[in-house]
C-alpha positions in Angstrom: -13.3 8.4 14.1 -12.8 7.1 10.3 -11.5 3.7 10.1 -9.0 3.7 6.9 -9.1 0.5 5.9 -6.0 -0.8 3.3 -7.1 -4.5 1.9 -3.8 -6.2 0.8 -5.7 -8.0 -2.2 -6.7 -4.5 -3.3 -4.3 -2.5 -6.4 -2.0 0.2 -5.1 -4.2 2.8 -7.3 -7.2 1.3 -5.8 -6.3 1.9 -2.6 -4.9 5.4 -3.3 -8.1 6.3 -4.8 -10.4 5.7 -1.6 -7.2 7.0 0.5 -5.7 9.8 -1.3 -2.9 10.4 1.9 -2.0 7.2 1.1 0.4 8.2 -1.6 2.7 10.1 0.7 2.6 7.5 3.6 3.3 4.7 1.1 6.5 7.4 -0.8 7.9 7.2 2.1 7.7 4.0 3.0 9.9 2.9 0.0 7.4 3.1 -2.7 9.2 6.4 -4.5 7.4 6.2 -8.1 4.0 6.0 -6.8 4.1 10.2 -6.5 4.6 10.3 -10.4 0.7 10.2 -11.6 1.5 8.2 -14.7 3.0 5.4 -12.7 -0.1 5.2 -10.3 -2.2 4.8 -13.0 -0.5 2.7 -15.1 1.5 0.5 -12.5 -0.5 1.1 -9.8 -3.8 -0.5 -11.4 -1.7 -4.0 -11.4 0.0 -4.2 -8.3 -0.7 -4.8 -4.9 1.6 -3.9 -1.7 2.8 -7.0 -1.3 4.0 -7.5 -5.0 5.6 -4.0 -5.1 7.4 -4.8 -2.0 8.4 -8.1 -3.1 9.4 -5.9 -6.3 11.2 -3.5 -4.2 12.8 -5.6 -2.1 10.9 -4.0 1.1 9.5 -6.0 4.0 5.7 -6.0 4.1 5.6 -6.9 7.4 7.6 -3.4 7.7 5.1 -1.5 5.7 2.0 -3.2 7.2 3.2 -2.1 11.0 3.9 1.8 9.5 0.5 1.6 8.1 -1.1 0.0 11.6 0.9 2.9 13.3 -0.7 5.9 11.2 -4.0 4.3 11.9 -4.9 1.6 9.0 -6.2 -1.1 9.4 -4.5 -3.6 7.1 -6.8 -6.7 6.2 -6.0 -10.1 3.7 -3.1 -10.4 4.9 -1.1 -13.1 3.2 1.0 -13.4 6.2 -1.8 -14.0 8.2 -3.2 -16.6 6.0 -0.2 -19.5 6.5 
């Protein structure tokens, strides 16, 4: 079994790039733009999940459970860390 590992510290694009699924599991999660190529490599090379959720006014703690449901494993936390 593969452990997909999604680092919260990490940029959106880099985390697409080692997960390419990632892009459809994070569209519907909220994050609509990241399917337009130009925005994940423009955008996406600057922000994290947590910033873009802040952005987009979507609770990480939301996105972080889909993700542990699908089979991530979502580490750096900054929830974690208080």
């Amino acid at each position: 079994m593969t452990n997909k590992t999604i680092d919260l510290q990490k940029t959106v694009h880099a985390l697409c790039s080692e997960n390419p699924e990632l892009v459809h599991v994070l569209a519907k999660l909220g994050f609509t733009e990241i399917v337009k190529p130009i925005m994940l490599s423009t955008v996406g090379k600057v922000m994290t999940l947590p910033k873009g959720a802040s952005m987009r006014s979507l609770d990480i703690k939301t996105i972080i459970t889909s993700l542990e449901e699908q089979g991530y494993q979502v580490v750096n936390n900054p929830q974690e860390e208080k």
